[in-house]
N, CA, C and O of each residue as an XYZ file, in Angstrom:
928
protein
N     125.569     94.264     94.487
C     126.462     94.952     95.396
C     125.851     95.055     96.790
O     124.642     95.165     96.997
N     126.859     95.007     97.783
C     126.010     95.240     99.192
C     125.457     96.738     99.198
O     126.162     97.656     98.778
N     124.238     96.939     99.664
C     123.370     97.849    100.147
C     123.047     97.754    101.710
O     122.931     96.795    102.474
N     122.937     99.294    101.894
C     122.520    100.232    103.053
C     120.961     99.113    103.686
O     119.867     99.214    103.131
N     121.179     98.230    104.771
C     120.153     97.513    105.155
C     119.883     95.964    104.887
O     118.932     95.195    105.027
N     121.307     95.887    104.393
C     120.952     94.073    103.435
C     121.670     93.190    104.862
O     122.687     93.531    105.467
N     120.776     91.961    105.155
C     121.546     91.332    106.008
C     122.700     90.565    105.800
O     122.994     89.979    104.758
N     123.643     90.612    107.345
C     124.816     90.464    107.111
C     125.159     88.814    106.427
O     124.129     88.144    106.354
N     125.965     88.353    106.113
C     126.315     87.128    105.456
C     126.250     86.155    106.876
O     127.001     86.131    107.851
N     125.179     85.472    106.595
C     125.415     84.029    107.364
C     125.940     82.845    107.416
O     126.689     82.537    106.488
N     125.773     82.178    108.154
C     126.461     80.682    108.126
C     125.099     79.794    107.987
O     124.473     79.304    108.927
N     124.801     79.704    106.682
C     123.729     78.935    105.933
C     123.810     76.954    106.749
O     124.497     76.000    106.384
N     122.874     77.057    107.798
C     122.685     75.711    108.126
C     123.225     74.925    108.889
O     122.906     73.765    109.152
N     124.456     75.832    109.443
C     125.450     75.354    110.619
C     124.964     76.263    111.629
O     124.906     77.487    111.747
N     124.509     74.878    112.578
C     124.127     75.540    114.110
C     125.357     75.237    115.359
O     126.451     74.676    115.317
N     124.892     75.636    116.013
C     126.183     75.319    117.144
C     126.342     73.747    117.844
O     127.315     73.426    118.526
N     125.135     72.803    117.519
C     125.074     71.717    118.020
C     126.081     70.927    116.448
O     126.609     69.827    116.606
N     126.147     71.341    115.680
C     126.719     70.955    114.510
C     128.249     70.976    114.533
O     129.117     70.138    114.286
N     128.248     72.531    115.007
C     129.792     72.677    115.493
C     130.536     71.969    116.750
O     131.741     71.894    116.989
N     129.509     71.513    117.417
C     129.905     70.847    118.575
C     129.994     69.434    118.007
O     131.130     68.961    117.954
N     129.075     68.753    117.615
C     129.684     67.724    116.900
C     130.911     67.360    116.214
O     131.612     66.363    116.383
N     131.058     68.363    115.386
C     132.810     68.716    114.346
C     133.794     68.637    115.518
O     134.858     68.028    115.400
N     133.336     69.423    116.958
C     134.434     69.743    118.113
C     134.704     67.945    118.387
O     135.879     67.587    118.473
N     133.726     67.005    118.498
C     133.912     65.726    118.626
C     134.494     64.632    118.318
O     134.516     63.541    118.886
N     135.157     65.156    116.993
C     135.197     64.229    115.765
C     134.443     63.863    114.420
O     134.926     63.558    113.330
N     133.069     63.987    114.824
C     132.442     63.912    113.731
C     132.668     64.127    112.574
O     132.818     65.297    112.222
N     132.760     63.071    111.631
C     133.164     63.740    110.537
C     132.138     64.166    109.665
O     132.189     65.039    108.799
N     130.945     63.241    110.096
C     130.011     63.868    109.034
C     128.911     65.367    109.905
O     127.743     65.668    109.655
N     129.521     65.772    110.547
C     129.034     66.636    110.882
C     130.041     67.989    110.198
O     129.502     68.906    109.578
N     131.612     67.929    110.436
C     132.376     68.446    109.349
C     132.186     68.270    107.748
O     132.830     68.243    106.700
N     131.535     68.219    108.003
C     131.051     67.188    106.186
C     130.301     68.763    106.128
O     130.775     69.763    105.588
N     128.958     68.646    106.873
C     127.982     69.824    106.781
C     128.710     70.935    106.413
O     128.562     71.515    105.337
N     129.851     71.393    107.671
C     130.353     72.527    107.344
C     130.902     73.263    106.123
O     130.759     74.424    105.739
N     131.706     72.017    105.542
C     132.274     72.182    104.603
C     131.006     72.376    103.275
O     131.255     73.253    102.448
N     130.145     71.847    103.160
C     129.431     71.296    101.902
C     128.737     73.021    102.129
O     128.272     73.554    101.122
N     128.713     73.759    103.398
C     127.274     74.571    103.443
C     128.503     76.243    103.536
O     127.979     77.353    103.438
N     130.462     76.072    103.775
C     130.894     77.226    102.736
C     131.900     76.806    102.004
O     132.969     77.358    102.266
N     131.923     75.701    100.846
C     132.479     75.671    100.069
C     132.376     76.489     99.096
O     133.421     76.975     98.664
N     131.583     76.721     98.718
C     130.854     78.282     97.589
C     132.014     79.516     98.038
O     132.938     80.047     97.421
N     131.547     79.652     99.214
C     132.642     80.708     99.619
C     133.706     80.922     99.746
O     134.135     82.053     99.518
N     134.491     79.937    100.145
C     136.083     79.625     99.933
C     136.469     79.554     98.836
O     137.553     80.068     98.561
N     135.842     79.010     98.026
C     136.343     78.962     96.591
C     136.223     79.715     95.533
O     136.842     79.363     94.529
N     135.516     80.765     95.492
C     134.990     81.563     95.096
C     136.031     82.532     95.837
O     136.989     82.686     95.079
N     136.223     83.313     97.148
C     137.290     83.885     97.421
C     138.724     83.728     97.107
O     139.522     84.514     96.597
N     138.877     82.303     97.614
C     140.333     81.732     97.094
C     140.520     81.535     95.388
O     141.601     81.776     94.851
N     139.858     81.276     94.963
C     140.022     81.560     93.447
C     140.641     82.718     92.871
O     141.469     82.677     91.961
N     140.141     83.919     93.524
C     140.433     85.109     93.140
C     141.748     85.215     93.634
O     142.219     86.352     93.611
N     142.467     84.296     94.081
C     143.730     84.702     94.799
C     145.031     83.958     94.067
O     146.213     84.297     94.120
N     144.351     82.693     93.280
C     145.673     81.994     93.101
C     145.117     81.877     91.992
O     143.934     82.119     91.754
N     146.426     81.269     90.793
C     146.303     81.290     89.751
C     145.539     80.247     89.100
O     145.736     80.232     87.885
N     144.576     79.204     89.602
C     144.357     77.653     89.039
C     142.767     77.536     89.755
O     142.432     78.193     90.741
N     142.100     76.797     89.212
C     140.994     75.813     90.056
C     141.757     74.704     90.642
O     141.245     74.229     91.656
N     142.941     74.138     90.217
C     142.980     73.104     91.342
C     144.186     74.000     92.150
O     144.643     73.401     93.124
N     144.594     74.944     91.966
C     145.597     75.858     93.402
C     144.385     75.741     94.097
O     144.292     74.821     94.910
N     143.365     76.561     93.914
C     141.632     76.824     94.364
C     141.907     75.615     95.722
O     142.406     75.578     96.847
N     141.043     74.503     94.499
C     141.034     73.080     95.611
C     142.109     72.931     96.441
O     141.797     72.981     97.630
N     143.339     72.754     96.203
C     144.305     72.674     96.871
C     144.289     73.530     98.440
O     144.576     73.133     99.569
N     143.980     74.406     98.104
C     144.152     75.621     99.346
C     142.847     74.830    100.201
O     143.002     74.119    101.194
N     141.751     75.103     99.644
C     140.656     75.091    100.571
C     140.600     73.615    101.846
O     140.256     73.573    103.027
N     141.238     72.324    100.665
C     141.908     71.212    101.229
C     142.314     71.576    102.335
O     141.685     71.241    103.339
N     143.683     72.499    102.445
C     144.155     72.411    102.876
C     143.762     73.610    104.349
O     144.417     73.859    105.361
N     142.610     74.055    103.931
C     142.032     75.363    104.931
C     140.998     74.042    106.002
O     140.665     74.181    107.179
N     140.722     72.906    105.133
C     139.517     72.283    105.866
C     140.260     71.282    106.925
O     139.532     70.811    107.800
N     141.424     70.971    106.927
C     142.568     70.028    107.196
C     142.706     70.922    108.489
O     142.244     70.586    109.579
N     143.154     71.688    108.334
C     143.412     72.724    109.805
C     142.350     73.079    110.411
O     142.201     72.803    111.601
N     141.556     73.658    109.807
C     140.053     74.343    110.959
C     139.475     72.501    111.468
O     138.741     72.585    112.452
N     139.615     71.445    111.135
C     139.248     70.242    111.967
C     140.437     69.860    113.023
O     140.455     69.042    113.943
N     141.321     70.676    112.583
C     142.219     70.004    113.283
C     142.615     70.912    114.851
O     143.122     70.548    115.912
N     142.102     72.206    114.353
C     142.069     73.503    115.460
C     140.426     73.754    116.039
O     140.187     74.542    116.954
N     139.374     72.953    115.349
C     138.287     73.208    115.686
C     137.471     73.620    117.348
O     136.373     74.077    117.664
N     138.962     73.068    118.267
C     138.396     73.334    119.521
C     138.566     74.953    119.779
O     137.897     75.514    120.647
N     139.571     75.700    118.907
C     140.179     76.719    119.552
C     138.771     77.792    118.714
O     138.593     78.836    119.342
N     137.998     77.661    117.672
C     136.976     78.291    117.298
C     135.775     78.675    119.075
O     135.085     77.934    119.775
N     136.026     79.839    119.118
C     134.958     80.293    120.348
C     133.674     80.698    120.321
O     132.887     80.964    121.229
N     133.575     80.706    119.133
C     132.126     81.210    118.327
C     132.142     83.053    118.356
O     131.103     83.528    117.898
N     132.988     83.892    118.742
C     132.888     85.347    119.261
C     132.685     85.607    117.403
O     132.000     86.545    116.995
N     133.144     84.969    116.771
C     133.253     85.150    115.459
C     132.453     84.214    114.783
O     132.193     83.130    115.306
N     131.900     84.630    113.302
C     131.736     83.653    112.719
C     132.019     82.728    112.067
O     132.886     82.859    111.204
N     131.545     81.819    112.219
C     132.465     80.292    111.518
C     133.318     80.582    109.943
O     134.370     80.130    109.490
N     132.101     81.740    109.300
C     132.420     81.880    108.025
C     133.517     82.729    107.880
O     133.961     82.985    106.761
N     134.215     83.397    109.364
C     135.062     84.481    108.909
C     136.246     83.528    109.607
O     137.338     83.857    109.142
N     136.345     82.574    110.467
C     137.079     82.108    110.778
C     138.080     80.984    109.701
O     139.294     80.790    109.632
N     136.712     80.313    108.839
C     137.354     79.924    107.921
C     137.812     80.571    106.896
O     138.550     80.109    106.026
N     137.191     82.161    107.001
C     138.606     82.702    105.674
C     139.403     83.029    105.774
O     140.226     83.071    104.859
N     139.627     83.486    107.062
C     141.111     84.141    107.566
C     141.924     82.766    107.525
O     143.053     82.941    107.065
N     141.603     81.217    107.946
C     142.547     80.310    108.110
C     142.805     80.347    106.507
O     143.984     80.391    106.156
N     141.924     80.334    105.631
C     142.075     80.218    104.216
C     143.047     81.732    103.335
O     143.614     81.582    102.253
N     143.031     82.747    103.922
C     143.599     83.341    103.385
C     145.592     83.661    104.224
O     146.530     84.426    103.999
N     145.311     82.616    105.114
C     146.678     82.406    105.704
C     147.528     81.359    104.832
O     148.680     81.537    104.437
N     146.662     80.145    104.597
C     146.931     79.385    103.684
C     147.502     80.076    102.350
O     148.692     80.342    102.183
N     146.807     80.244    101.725
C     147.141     81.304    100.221
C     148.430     82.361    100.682
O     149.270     82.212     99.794
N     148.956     83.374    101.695
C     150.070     83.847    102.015
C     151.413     82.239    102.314
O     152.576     82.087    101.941
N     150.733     81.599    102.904
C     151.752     80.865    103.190
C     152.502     79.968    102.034
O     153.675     79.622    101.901
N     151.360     79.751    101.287
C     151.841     79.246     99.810
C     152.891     80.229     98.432
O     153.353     80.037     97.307
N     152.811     81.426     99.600
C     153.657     82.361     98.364
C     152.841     82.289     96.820
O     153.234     82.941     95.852
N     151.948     81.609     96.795
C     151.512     81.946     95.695
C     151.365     83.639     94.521
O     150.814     84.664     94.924
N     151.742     83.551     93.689
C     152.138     85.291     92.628
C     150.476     85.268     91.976
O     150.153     84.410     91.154
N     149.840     85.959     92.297
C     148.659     86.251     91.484
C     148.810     86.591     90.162
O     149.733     87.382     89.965
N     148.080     86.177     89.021
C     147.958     86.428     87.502
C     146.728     86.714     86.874
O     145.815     86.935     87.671
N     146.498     86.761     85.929
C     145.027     86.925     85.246
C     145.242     85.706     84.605
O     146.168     85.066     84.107
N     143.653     85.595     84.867
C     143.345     84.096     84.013
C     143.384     84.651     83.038
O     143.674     83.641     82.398
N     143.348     85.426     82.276
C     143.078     85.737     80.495
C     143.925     86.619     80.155
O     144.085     87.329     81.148
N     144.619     87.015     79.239
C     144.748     87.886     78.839
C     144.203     88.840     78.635
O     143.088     88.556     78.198
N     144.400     90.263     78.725
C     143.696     91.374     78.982
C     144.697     92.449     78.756
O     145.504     92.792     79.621
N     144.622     92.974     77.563
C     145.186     94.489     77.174
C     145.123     95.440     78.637
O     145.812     95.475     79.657
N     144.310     95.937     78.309
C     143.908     96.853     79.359
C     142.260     97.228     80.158
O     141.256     96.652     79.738
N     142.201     97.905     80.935
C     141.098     97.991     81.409
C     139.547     98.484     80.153
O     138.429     97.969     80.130
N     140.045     99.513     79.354
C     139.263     99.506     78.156
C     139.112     98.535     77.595
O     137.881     98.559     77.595
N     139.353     97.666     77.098
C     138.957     96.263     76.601
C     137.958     95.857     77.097
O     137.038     95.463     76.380
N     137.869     95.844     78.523
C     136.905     95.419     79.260
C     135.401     95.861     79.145
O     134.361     95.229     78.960
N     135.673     97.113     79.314
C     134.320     98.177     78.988
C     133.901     98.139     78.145
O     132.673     98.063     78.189
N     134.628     98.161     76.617
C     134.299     98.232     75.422
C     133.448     97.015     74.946
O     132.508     97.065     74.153
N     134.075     95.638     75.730
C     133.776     94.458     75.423
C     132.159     94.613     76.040
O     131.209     94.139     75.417
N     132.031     95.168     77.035
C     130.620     94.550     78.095
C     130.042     95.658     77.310
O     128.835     95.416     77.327
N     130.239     96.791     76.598
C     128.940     97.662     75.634
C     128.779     96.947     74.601
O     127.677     96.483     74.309
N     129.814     96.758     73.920
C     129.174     95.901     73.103
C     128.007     94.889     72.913
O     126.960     94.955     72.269
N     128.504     94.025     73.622
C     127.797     92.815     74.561
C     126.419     93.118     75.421
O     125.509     92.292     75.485
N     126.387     94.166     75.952
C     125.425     94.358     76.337
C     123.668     94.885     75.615
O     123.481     95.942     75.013
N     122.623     93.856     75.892
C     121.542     93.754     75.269
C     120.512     95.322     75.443
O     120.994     96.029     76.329
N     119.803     95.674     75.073
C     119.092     96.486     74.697
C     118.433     96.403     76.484
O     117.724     95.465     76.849
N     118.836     97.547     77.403
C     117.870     97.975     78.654
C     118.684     96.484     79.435
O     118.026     95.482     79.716
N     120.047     96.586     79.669
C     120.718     96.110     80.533
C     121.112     94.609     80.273
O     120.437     93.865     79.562
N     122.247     94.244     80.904
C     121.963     92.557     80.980
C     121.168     91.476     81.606
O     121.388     91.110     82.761
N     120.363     91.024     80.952
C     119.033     90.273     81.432
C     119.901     89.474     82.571
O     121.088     89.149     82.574
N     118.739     89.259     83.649
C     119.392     88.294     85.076
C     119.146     87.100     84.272
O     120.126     86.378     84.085
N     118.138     86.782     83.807
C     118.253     85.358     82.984
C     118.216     85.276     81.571
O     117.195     85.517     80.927
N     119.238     84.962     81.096
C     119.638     85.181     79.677
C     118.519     83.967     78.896
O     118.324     82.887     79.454
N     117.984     84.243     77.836
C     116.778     83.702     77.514
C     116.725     83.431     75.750
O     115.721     83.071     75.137
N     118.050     83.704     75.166
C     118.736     83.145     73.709
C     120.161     82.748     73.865
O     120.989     83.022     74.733
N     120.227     81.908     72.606
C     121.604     81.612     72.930
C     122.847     82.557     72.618
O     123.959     82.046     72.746
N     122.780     83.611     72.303
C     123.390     85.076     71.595
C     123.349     85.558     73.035
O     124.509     85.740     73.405
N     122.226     85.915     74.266
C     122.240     86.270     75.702
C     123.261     85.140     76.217
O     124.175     85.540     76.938
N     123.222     84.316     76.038
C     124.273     82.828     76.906
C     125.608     83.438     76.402
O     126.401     83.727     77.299
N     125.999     83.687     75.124
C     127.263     83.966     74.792
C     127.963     84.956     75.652
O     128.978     84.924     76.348
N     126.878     86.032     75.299
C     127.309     87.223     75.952
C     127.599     87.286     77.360
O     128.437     88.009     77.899
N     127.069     86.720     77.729
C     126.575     86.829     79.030
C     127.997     85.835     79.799
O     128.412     85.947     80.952
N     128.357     85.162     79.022
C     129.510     84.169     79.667
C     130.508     84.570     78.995
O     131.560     84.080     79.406
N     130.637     85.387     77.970
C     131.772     86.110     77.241
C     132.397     87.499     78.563
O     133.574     87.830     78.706
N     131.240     88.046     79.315
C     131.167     89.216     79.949
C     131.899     89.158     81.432
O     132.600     89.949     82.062
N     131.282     87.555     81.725
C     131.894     87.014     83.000
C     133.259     86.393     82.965
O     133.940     86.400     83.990
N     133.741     85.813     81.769
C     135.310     85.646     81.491
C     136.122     86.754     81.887
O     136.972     86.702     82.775
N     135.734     88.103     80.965
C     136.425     89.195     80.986
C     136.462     90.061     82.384
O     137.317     90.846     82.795
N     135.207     89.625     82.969
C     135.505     89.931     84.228
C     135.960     89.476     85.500
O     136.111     90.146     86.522
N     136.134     88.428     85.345
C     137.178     87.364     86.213
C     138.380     87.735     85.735
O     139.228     87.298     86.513
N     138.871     88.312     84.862
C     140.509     88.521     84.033
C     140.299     89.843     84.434
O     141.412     90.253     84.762
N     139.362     90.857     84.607
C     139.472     92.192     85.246
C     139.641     92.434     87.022
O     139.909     93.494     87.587
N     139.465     91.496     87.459
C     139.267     91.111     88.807
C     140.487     90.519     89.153
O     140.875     90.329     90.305
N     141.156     90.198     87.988
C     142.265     88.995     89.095
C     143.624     90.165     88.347
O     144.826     89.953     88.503
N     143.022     91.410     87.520
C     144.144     92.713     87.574
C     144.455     93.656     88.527
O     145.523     94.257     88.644
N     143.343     93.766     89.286
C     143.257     94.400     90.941
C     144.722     94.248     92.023
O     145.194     93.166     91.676
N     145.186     94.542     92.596
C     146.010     94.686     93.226
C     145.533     93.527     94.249
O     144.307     93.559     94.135
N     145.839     92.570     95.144
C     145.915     92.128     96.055
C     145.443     92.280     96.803
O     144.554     91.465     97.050
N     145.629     93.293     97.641
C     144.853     94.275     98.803
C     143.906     94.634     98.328
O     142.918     94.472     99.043
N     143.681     95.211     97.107
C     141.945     95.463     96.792
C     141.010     94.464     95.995
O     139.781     94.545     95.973
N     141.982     93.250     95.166
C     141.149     92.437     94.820
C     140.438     91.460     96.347
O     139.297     90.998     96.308
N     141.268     91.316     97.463
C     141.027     90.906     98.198
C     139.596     91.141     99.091
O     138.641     90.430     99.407
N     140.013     92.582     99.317
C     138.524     93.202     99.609
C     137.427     93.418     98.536
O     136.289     93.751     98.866
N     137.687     93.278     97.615
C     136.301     93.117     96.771
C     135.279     92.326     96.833
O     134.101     92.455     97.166
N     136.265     91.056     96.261
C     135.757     89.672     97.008
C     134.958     89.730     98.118
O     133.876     89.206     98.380
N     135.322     90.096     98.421
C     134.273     89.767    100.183
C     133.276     90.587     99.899
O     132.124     90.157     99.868
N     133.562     91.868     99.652
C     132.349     93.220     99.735
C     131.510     93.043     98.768
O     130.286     92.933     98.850
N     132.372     93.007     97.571
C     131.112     92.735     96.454
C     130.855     92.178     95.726
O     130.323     92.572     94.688
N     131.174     90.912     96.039
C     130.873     89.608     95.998
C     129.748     88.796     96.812
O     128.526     88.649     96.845
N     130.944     88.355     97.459
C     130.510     87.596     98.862
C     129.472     88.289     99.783
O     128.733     87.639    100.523
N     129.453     89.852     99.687
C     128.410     90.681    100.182
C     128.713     90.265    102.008
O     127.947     89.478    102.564
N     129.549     90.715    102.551
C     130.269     90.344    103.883
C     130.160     92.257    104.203
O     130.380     93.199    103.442
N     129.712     92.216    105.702
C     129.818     93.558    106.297
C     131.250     94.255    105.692
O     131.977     93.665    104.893
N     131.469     95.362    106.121
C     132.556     96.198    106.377
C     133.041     95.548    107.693
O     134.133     95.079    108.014
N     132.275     95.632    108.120
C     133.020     95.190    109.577
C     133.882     93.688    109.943
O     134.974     93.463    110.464
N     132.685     92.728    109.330
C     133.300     91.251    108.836
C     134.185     91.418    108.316
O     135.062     90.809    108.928
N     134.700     92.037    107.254
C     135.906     92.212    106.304
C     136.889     92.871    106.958
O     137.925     93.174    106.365
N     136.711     93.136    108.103
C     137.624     94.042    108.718
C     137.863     92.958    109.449
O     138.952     92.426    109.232
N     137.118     92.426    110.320
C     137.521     91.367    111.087
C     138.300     90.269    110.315
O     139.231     89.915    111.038
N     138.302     89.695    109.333
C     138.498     88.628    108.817
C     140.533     88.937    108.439
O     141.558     88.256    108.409
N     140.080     90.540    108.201
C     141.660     90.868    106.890
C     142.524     91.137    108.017
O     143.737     91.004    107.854
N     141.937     91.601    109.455
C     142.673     91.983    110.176
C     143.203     93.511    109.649
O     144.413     93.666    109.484
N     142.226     94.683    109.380
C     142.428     95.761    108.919
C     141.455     96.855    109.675
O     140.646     96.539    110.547
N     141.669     98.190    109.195
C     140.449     98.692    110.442
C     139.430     99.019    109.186
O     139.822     99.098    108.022
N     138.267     99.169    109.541
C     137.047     99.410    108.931
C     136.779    100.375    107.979
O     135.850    100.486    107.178
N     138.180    101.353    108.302
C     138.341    102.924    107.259
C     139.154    102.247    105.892
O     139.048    102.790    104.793
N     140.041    100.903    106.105
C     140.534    100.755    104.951
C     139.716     99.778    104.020
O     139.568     99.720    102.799
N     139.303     99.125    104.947
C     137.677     98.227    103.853
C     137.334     99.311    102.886
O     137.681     99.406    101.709
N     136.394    100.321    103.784
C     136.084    100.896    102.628
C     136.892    101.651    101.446
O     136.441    101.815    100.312
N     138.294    102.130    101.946
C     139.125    102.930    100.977
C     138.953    102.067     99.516
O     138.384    102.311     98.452
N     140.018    100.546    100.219
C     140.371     99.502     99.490
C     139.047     99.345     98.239
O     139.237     99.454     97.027
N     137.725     99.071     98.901
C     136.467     98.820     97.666
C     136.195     99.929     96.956
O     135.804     99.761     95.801
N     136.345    101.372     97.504
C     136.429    102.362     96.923
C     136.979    102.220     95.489
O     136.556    102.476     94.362
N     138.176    101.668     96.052
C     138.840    102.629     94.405
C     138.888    100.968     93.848
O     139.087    100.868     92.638
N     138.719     99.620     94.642
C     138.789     98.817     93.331
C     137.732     98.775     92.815
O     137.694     98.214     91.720
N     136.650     99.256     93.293
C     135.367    100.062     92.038
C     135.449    100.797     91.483
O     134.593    101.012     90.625
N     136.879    101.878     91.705
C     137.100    103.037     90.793
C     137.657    102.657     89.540
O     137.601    103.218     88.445
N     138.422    101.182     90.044
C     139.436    100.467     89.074
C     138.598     99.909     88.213
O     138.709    100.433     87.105
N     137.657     98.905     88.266
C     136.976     98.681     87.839
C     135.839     99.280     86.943
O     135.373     98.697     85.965
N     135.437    100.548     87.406
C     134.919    101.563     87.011
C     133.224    100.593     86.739
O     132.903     99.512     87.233
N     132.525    101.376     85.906
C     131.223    101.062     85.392
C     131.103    100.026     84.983
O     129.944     99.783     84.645
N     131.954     99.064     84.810
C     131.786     97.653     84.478
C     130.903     96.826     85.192
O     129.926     96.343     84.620
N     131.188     96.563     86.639
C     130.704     95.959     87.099
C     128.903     96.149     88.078
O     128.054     95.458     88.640
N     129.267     97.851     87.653
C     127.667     98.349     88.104
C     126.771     98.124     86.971
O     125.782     97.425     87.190
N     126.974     98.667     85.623
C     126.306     98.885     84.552
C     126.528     97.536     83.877
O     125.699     96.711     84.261
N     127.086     97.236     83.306
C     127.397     96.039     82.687
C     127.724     94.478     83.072
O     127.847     93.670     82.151
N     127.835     94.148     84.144
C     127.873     92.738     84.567
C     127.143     92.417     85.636
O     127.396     91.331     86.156
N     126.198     93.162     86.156
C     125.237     92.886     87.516
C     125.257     91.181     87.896
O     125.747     90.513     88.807
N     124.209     90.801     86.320
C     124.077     89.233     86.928
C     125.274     88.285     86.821
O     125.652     87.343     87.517
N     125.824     88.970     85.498
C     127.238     88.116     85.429
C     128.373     88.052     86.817
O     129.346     87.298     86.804
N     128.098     88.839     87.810
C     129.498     89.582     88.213
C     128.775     88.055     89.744
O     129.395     88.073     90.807
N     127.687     87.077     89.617
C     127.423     86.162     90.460
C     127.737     84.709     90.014
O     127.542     83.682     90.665
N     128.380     84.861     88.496
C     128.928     83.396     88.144
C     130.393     83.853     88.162
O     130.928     82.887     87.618
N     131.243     84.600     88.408
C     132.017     84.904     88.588
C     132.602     83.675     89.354
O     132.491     83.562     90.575
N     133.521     82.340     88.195
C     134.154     81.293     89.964
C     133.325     80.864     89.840
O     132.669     81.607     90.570
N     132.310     79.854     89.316
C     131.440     79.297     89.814
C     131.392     78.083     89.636
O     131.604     77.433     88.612
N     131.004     77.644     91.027
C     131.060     76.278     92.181
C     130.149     75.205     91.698
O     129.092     74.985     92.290
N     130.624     74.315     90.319
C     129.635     73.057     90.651
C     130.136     72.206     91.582
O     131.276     72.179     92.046
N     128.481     70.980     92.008
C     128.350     70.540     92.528
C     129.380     69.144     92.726
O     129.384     68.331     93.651
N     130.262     69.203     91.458
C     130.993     67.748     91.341
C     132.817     68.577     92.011
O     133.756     68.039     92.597
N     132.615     69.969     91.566
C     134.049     70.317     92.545
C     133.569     70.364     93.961
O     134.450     70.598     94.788
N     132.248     70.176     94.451
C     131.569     70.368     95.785
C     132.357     69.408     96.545
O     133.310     69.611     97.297
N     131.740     68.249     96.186
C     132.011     66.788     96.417
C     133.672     66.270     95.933
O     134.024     65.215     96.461
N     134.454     66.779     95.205
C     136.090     66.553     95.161
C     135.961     66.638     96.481
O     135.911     65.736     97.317
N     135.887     68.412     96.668
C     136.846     68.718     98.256
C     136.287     68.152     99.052
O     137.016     67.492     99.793
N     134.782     68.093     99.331
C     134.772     67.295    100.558
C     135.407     65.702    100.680
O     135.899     65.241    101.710
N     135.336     65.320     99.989
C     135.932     63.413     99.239
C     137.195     63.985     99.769
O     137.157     63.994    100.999
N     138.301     64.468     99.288
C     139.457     64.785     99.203
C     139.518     64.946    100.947
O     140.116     64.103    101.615
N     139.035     65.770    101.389
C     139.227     66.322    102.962
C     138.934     64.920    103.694
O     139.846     64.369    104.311
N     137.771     64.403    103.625
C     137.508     63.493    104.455
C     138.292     61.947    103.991
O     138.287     61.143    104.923
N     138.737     61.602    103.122
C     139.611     60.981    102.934
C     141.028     61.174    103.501
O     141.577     60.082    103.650
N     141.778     62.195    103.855
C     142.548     62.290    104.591
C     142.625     62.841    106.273
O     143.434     63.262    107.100
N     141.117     62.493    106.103
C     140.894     62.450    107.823
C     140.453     61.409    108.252
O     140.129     61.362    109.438
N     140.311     60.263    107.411
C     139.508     59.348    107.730
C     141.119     58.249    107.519
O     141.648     58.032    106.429
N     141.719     57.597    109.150
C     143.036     56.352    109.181
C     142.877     55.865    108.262
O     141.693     55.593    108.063
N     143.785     55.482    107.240
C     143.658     54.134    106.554
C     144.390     52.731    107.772
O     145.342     52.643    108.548
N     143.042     51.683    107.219
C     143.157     50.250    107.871
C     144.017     49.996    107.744
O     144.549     49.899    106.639
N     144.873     49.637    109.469
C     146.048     49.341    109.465
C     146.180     47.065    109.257
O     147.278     46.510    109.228
């Protein structure tokens, strides 16, 4: 969870001579961008639509526009908040209806499931039997299906806050909200959530959505293939 002193979320490896390149055309300099927050888009946008390939689809379609608007980026912001707001315009514009990936009774299910499940003095960060692997990916199912029961407005801000670990303030900037409802919003979808995700899914609650390297390489393939003329 974000803590009192943790630094703010960066833009891992994109410098401004990088971005100026992307401003050029470059594609393999857009290449960088994409490869260094795909983690993040997808991982946010996931939580929003019902599919891994809605997921891909959106982000496609988030990387298609920020190259195509890349001059109007001023840097006052960060690259990483610029591409979520284009990405979470995308996802409104698609009308997409949010669902749970799983079925899920109710929020007790959830709890009941992660005590159970849970090993003697917490859930190990590195699960180290194959009975810890079960659990441990049994815990993160149920909590991706507890996460995508959240309301919209607060699954939205979760994501970012305690997840993605993004300021209050970033999240404010990004949602276009003021800084008092960030926190309301994480408030209570931790209230919603309750002890689950403090006590019982710490390490799990970071595979939550998680980004291999071969969906890495789709989207970028996918993006730069439709930026790249076909020979006339």
């Amino acid at each position: 969870m974000h803590s009192a002193g943790k630094p703010v979320h960066k833009d891992v490896t994109v410098t401004e001579a990088v971005i100026g390149r992307a401003r050029a055309g470059d594609h393999a300099a857009f290449e960088a961008i994409m490869r260094a927050h795909n983690r993040l888009l997808y991982r946010f946008v996931r939580n929003l639509v019902p599919s891994d390939a809605d997921a891909e689809d959106v982000i496609q379609e988030t990387y298609i526009k920020a190259f195509r608007a890349i001059d109007r980026f001023d840097g006052r912001a960060r690259l990483s908040t610029w591409l979520v707001k284009i990405a979470l315009h995308e996802v409104h514009n698609r009308g997409r209806k949010t669902r749970m990936t799983e079925p899920l009774d109710t929020m007790e299910n959830v709890i009941s499931m992660a005590a159970h499940l849970r090993p003697a003095g917490g859930l190990a960060a590195q699960a180290t039997t194959p009975e810890q692997d079960a659990a441990r990916d049994q815990i993160r199912r149920y909590l991706e299906a507890a996460i995508a029961q959240l309301p919209e407005d607060f699954r939205t801000v979760f994501v970012l806050r305690g997840i993605e670990e993004f300021s209050v303030d970033e999240t404010s900037d990004m949602l276009g909200i003021p800084p008092s409802t960030v926190r309301t919003r994480f408030h209570r979808a931790r209230a919603r959530l309750r002890d689950l995700l403090d006590r019982d899914a710490g390490s799990a609650l970071q595979d939550v959505h998680p980004f291999a390297g071969a969906r890495c390489d789709r989207i970028v393939n996918g993006v730069l293939g439709r930026l790249t003329p076909t020979p006339g």
